[in-house]
N, C-alpha and C positions, 0 to 999 in steps of 0.2 A: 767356902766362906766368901761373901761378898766382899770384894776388895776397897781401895778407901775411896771415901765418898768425894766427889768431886766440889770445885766450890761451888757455893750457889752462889747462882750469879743474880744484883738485883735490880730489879724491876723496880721499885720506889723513886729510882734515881734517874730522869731522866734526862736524856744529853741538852742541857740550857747550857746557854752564853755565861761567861761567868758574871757579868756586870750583876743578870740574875739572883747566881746560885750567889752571890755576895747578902742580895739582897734578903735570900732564901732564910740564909742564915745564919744574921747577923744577931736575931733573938737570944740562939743559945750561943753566940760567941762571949769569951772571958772581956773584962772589963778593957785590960791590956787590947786585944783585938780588937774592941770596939773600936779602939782608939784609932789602929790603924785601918781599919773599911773606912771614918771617918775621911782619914787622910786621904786613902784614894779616891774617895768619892770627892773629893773636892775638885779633881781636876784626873780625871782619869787617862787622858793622853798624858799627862807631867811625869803619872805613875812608874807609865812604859818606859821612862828615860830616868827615874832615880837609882841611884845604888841601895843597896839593902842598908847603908848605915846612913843616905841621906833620907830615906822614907821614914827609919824610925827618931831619924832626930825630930822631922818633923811629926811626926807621931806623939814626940814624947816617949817612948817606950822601948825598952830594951831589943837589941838586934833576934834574938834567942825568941821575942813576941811575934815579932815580924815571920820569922820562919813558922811557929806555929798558927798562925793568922792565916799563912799559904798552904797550911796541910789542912785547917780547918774549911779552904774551901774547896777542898780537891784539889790540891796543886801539890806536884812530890816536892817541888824546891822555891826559891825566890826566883831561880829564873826560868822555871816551869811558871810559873805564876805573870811573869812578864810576858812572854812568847804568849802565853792561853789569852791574855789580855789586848796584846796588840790585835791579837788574831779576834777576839772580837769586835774590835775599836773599828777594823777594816769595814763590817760590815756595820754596824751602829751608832758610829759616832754620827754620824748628822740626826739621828733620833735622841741622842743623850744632851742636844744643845736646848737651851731654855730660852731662847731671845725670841722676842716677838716681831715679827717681820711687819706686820699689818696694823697692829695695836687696834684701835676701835676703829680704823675708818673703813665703814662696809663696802662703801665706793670703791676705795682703791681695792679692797678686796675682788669684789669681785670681776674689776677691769683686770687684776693680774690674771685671774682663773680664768675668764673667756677669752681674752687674749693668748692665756696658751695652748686654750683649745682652737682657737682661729689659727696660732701658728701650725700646728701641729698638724691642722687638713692641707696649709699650704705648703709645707715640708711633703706632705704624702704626692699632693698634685707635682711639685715641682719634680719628685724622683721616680714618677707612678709608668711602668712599665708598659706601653699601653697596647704592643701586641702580646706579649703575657697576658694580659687583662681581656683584648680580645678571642686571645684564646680560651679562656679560662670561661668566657661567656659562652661560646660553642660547645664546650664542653659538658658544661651545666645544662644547656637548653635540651642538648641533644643527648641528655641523660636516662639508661631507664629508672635512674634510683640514687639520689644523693644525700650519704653521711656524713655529718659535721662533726668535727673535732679541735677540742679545746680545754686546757686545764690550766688550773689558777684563778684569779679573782677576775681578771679583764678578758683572759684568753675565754674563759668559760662564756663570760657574760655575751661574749661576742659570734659563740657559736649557736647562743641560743638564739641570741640577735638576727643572724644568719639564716637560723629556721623561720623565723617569724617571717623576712621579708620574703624567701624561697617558696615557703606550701601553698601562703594567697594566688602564688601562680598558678598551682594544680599541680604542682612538682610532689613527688613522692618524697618525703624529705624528714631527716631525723636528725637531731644532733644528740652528741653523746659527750659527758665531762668527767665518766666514770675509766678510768684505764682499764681494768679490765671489761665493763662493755665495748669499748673502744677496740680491743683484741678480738671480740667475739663478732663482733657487727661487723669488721674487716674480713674476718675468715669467710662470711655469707654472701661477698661482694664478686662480682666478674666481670667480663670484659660487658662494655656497654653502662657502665655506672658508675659513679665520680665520688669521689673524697676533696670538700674542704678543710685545709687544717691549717687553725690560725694558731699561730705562737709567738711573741715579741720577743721572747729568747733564741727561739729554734733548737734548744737544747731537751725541751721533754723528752724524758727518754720515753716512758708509754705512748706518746703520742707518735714518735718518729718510729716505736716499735710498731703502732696500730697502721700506718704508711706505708712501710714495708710489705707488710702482711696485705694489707688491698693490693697494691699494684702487684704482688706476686703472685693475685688471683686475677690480673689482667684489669682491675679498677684504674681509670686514672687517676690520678693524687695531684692537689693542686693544692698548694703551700701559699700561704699569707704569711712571712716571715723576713728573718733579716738575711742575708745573702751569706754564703761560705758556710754555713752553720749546718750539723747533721740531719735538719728537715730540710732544710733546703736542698741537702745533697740525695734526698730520700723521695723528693718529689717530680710530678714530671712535668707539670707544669709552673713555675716560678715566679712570684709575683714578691718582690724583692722590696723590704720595707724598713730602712734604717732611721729610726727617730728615738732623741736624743733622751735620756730622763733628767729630770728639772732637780736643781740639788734642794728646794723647797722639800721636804719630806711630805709634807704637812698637804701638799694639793694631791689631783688625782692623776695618773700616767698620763702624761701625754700621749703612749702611744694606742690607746685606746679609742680614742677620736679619732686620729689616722686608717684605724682597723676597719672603725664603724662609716668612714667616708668611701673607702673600697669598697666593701659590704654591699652598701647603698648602689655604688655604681656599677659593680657586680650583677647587682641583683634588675637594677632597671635596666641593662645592657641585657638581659638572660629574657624579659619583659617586651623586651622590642623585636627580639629574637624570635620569639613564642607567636608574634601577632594575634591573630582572632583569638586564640586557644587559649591565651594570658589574658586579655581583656574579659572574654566570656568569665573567666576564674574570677578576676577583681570585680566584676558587676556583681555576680552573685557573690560572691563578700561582704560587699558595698549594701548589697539588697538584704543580707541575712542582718546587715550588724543596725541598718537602720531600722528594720524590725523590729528591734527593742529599745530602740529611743536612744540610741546612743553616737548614732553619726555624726560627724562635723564638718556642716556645709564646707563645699570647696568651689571657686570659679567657675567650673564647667558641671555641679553637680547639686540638687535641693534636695536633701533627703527629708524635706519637712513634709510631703505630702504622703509617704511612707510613715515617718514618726506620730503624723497627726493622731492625738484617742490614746497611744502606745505611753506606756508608764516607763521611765528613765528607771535604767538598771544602774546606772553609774553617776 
């Protein structure tokens, strides 16, 4: 006889913040609890500091409300309910704030956002490593085969970033944002072929794992990240990147612009490296892209007589 059935455990429920699962299920809460989400929603740091009988004075509603308000949003107690809240406040209270920092004027708009894009190259140059950096160009030139690694919204965008300005070299070059192709692409790697991996954390764990695994096949591993952090302790070559994040929620990382300025000098320091071999690459680039009408003159270059007759793909 099969013995007793275990619980089922469920899948409907997935681990949200509670500010969320307040929000989730406030539909079917009793009239009484509406009363008090009401109240915490009114000032949700306040919350984490009332007593259970000063929440539901200001509630309006019975202490005995207040406790079932806390079980109805998954909380065993009122001060399980507190602790689950601060602990979310930690992470989103600067996204729960509603003040408008900018109000309409586009101007200062966007002098704040280029201005912290402009600080943010100038934080990277002021701390930028620059025998790390030349090493890390030696590296790359003299590569037979370089994989790029990056996950998350900026990390990612920047390794693909990374590809684009690396392959117009003639560089064999790939980048990867999947963890486990990142493990798979590492295992294929040997002495003689490079790893870039960019992280602002330094804490991915797939990526520090994908690191590991190259340089334990003899890859060299060249880390864009912050200093002390388990990629950086994971890499062999060290390009050490501390910038700050902006308490604006609302703009875009600063440290993404930092990334994408190394990137760049990375990438034309690996360019200067290459001499004939890199130029030869960029001309025929150069030659292929204005072939279809899409070039854009530069000071030392007229791709109009190339484009001339040719129909604009873009």
């Amino acid at each position: 006889m099969a013995g007793p059935r275990s619980p089922r455990r469920e899948i409907d429920e997935p681990p949200i913040d509670l500010v969320s699962r307040i929000e989730r299920v406030e539909a079917r809460l009793s009239p009484a609890e509406r009363l008090v989400a009401a109240a915490v929603q009114q000032d949700y740091e306040a919350a984490t500091r009332l007593t259970i009988a000063e929440l539901a004075e200001k509630a309006g509603v019975s202490q005995p409300s207040v406790t079932r308000f806390c079980r109805s949003v998954g909380c065993a107690s009122f001060g399980d309910f507190k602790i689950r809240l601060a602990t979310t406040l930690t992470v989103a209270a600067a996204y729960l704030k509603t003040d408008r920092v900018f109000a309409d004027d586009i101007g200062q708009l966007a002098q704040s956002v280029m201005m912290r894009a402009a600080n943010a190259v100038r934080a990277a140059l002021d701390q930028l490593d620059t025998a790390a950096l030349g090493k890390a160009i030696d590296a790359v030139a003299g590569s037979r085969r370089v994989d790029i690694y990056g996950q998350g919204g900026g990390s990612a965008a920047m390794a693909e970033d990374a590809k684009l300005r690396l392959f117009r070299l003639g560089l064999p070059v790939a980048a990867y944002v999947d963890g486990h192709q990142q493990r798979m692409s590492a295992a294929t790697l040997q002495p003689g072929d490079a790893v870039l991996a960019i992280s602002n954390s330094g804490s991915s764990r797939t990526v520090v794992e994908a690191v590991k695994i190259a340089t334990s096949f003899g890859a060299t591993a060249i880390v864009l990240t912050r200093p002390g952090t388990p990629l950086a302790d994971a890499g062999t070559i060290v390009i050490p990147m501390t910038i700050a994040e902006d308490d604006n929620v609302l703009v875009p990382t600063p440290s993404r612009y930092a990334h994408m300025a190394v990137v760049d000098t990375l990438a034309t320091g690996v360019a200067e490296r290459l001499g004939a071999r890199g130029r030869e690459a960029l001309r025929r680039v150069r030659y292929t892209v204005a072939s279809i009408g899409i070039a854009i003159p530069t000071p030392s270059t007229d791709p109009s007589a190339v484009m001339q007759g040719r129909d604009t793909h873009e």
